[in-house]
C-alpha positions in Angstrom: -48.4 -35.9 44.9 -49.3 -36.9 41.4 -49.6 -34.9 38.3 -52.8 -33.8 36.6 -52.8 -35.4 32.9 -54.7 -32.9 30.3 -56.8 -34.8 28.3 -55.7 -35.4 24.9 -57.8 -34.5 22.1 -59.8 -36.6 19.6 -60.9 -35.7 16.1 -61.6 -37.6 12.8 -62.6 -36.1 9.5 -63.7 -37.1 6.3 -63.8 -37.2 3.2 -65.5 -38.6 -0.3 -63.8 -39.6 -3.8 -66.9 -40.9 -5.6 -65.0 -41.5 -8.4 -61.7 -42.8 -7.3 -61.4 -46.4 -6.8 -60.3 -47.2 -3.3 -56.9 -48.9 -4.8 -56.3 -46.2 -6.6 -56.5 -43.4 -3.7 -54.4 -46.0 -1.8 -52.1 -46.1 -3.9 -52.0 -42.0 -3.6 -51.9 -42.1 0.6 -49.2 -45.1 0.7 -46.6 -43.0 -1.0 -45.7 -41.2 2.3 -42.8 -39.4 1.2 -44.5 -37.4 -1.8 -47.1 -36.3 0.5 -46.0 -32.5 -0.8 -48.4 -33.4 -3.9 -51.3 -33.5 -2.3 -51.7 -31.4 0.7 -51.1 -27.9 0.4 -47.4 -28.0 2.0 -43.9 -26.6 0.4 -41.9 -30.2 0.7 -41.8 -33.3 1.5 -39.0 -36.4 1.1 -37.5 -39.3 2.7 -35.4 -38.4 5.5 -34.6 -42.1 6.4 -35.4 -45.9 6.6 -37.5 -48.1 4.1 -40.3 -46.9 2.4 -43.3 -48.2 2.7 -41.9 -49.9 6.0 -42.5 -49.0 9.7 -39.5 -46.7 10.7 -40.0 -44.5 7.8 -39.1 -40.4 8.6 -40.3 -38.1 6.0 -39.6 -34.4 6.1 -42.3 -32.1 5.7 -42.2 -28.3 5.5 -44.7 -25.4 4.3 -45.1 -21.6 4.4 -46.4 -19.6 6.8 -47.4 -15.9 6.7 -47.9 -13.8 9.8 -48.9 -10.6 10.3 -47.0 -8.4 12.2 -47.6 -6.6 15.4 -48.3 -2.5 15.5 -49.3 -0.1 12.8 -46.5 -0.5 10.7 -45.6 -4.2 11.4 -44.7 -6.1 8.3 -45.9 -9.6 7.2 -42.9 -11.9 7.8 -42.7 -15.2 6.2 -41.6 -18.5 8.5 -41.2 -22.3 7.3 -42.8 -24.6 9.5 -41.4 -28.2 9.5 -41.9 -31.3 11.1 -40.7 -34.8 10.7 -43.1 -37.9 10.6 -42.7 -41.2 11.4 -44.8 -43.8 9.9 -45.2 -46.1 12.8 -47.7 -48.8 11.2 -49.1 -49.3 7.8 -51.3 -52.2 6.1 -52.3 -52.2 2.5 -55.0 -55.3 3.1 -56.7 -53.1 4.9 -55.4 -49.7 3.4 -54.3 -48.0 6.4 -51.4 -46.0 8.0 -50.8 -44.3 10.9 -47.8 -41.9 11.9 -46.8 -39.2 14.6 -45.4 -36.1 14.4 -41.5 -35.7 16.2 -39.5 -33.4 15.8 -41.0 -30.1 14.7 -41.1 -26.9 15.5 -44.8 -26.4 14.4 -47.8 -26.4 17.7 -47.3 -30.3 18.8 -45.9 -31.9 21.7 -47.7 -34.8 20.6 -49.8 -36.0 17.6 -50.3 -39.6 16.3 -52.7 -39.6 13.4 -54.2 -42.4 11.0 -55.4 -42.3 7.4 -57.7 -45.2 6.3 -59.2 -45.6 2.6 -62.9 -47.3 2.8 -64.7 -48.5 -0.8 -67.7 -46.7 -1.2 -70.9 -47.5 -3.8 -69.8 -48.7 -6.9 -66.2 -47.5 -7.9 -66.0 -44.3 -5.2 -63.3 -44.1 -2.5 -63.6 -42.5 1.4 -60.8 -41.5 3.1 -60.9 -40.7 6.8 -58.2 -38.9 8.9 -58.3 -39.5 12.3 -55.8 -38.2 15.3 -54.9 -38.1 18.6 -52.8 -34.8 20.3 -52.0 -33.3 23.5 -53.8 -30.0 23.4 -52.2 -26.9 21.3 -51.5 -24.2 22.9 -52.4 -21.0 21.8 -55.1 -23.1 19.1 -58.9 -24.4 20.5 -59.7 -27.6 19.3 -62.2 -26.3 16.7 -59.2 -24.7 14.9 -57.2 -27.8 15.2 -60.3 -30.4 13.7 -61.0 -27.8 11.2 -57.4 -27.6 9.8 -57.0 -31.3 9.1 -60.9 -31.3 7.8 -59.4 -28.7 5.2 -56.4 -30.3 4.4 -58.1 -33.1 3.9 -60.8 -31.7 1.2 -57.9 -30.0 -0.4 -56.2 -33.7 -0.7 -59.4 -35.8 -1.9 -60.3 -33.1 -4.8 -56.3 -33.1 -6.0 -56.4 -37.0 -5.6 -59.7 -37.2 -7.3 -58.7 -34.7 -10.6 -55.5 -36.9 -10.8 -56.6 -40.4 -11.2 -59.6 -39.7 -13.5 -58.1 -37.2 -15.9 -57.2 -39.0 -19.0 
């Protein structure tokens, strides 16, 4: 008898620097241990191997609070972590990729890639791209539309950062 696979789930989103130069927001994305600066997340450092190498784990941690259950149910306040492992990165062609391991946020698996693209004239796209089993509990809307916000929130705090004088 063989198992059933669920198929995994596919989503890339986007995003626009206009005017960032590509170098410049790859410069931002390839620093994957101070990811914390950019994404609306508590912490983030080096857990272990080389950075900017294959291999490398980074530790990344946020906030979360949920509302409790009954009339009188209080908010309570959890940290959600995972660890990342870069699995491939390429400044030539300013891409990396990574999955999430150990965690104890929604995934079983997730393998995602961030590429930087030149735009017209001196602007900058960045596109987030990712692969997971499906989340249970979570629709895949949910899912796309999280990393299409965290994304936003990234390209505007990138954007401010490397054309403020």
């Amino acid at each position: 008898m063989t198992e059933k696979s669920t198929p995994k789930w596919e989503g890339k989103a986007m995003a626009e620097l206009p005017a960032t130069d590509p170098q410049l927001t790859w410069e931002v994305l390839e620093d994957f241990c101070n990811v914390h600066k950019w994404l609306p997340i508590k912490t983030s450092y080096h857990v272990e191997g080389v950075s900017g190498q294959p291999g490398l784990i980074r530790y990344c941690a946020l906030t979360v609070e949920e509302e409790g259950v009954g009339d009188d149910a209080e908010k309570t306040t959890t940290m959600k972590w995972a660890k990342e492992k870069l699995l491939e990165i390429d400044p030539v062609q300013r891409c990396l990729t990574y999955e999430v391991g150990e965690n104890n946020l929604v995934f079983n698996s997730y393998v995602a890639t961030i590429k930087v693209f030149p735009m017209d004239q001196d602007g900058s796209k960045i596109e987030w791209s990712f692969v997971c089993d499906p989340v249970q509990g979570w629709s895949f809307q949910k899912l796309n539309s999280l990393i299409k916000s965290y994304l936003e929130f990234m390209a505007k705090k990138i954007e401010l950062a490397c054309n403020t004088n």
